[in-house]
MIPA-218897 format. One line per 10 residues: number of its first residue (from 1); their letters; for each residue x, y, z of C-alpha. Coordinates in Angstrom, 2 decimals. Layout:
N
NUM = a = X/Y/Z ~ ...
//
This chain:
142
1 = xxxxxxxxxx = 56.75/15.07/-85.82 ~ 54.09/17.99/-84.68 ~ 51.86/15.20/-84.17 ~ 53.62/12.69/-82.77 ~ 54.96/15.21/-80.15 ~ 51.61/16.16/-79.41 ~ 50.46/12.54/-79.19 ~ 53.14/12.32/-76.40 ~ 51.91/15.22/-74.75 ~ 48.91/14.37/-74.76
11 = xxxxxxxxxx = 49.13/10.99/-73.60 ~ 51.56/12.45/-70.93 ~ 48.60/14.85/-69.82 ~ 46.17/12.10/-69.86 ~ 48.52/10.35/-67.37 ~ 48.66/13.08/-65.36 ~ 44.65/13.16/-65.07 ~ 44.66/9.49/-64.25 ~ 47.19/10.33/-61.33 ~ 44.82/13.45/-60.25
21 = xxxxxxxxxx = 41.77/11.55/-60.19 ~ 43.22/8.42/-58.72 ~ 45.10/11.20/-55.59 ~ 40.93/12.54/-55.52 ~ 39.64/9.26/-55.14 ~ 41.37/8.18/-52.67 ~ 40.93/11.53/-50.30 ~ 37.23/11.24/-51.37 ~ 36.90/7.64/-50.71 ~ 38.32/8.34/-46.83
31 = xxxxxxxxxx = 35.75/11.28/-46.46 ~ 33.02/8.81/-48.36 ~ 33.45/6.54/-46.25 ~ 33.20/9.15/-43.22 ~ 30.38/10.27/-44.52 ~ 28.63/7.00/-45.09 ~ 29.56/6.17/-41.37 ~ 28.38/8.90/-39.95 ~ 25.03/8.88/-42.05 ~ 24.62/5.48/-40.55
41 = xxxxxxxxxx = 25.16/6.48/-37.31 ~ 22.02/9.75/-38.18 ~ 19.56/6.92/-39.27 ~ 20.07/4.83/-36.01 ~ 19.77/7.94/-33.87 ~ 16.82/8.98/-36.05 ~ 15.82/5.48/-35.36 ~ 16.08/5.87/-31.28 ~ 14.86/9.55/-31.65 ~ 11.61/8.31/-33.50
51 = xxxxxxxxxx = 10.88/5.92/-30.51 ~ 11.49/8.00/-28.23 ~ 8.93/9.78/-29.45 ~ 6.40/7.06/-29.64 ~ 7.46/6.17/-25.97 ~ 6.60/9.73/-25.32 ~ 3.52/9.95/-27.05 ~ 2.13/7.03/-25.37 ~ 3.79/8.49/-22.22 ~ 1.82/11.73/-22.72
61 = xxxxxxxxxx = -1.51/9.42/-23.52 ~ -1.29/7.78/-20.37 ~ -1.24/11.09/-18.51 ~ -3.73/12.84/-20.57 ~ -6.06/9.58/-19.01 ~ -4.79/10.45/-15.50 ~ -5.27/13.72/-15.58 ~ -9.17/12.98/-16.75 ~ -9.36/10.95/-14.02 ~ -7.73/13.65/-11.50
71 = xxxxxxxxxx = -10.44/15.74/-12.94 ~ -13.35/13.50/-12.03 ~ -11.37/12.60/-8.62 ~ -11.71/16.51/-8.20 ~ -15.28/16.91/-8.85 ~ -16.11/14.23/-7.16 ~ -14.30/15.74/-4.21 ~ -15.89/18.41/-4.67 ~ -19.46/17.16/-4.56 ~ -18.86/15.62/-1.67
81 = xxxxxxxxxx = -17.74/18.52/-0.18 ~ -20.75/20.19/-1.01 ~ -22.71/16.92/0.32 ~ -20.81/17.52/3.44 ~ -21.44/20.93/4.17 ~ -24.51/20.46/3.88 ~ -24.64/17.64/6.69 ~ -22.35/19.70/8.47 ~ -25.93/22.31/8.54 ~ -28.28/20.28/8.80
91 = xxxxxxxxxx = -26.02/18.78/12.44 ~ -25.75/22.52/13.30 ~ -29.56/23.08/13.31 ~ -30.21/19.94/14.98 ~ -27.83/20.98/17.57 ~ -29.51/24.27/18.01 ~ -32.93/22.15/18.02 ~ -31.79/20.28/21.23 ~ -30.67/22.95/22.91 ~ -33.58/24.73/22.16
101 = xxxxxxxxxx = -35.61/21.49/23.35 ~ -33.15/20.85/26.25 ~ -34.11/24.23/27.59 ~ -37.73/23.57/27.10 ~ -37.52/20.01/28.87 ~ -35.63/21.77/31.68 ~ -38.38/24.69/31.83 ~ -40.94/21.75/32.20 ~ -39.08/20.16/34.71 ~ -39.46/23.27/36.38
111 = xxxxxxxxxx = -42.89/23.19/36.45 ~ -43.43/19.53/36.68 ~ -41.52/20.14/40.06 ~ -43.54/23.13/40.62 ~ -46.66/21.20/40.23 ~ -45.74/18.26/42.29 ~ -44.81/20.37/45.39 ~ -48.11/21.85/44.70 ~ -49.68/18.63/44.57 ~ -47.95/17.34/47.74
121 = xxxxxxxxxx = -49.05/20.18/49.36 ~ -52.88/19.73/48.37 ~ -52.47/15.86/49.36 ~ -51.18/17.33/53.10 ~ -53.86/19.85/53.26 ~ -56.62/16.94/52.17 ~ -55.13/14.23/53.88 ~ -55.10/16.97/57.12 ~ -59.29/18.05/56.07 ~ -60.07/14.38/55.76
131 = xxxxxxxxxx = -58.13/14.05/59.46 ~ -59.92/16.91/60.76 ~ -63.50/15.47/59.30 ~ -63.07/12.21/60.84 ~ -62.71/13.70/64.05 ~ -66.01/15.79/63.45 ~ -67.55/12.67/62.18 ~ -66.31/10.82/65.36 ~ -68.00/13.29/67.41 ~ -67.17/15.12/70.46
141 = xx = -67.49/12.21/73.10 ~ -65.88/9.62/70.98
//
């Protein structure tokens, strides 16, 4: 009877397992299911997030090239600034030159002016001599 009685109760505990884990399974199997859902939804944003990153990286390429290319713009710019400047003297001087030679030609005109008044007035005084000799040469009863 011990035995049999025990047989009972343990056949009575074993049902009582079965109903435990069968009450745990199903509560697990919801949150299992959760779980699995929600993992799924982690790869496909890890998915996304990974190429986002590649769009990013190639993104960040492509500017990496620009920005070389800004810096050559900018030396470039910079060399022809340089290259400027420098025509920018080189105008200044010859600016100063014609002045300089502008004044000169205006001096000379000066003189040339000087000169030819002179000259005008030698041509008078010859052309007044070579009167006055012909009338020598003509003689006083001519």
């Amino acid at each position: 009877q011990n035995t049999a009685a025990m047989a009972v109760k343990i056949k009575e505990l074993y049902s009582e397992v079965d109903k435990l884990w069968a009450s745990a399974w199903r509560r697990n199997k919801a949150r299992l299911d959760e779980i699995e859902g929600t993992n799924s939804n982690q790869g496909e944003s890890l998915a996304a997030l990974k190429k986002d990153v590649a769009a990013a990286n190639s993104d960040l390429a492509r500017l990496k090239g620009v920005a070389g290319d800004l810096e050559r713009l900018m030396a470039n710019a910079k060399a022809n600034q340089a290259q400027v400047e420098r025509v920018a003297d080189t105008l200044n001087r010859l600016d100063l030159e014609m002045s300089r030679l502008a004044k000169r030609v205006e001096a000379n005109e000066g003189w040339v002016e000087s000169i030819n008044a002179f000259r005008r007035q030698v041509n008078a005084s010859i052309s007044q001599l070579e009167g006055t000799v012909r009338t020598l040469q003509q003689g006083p009863g001519a």
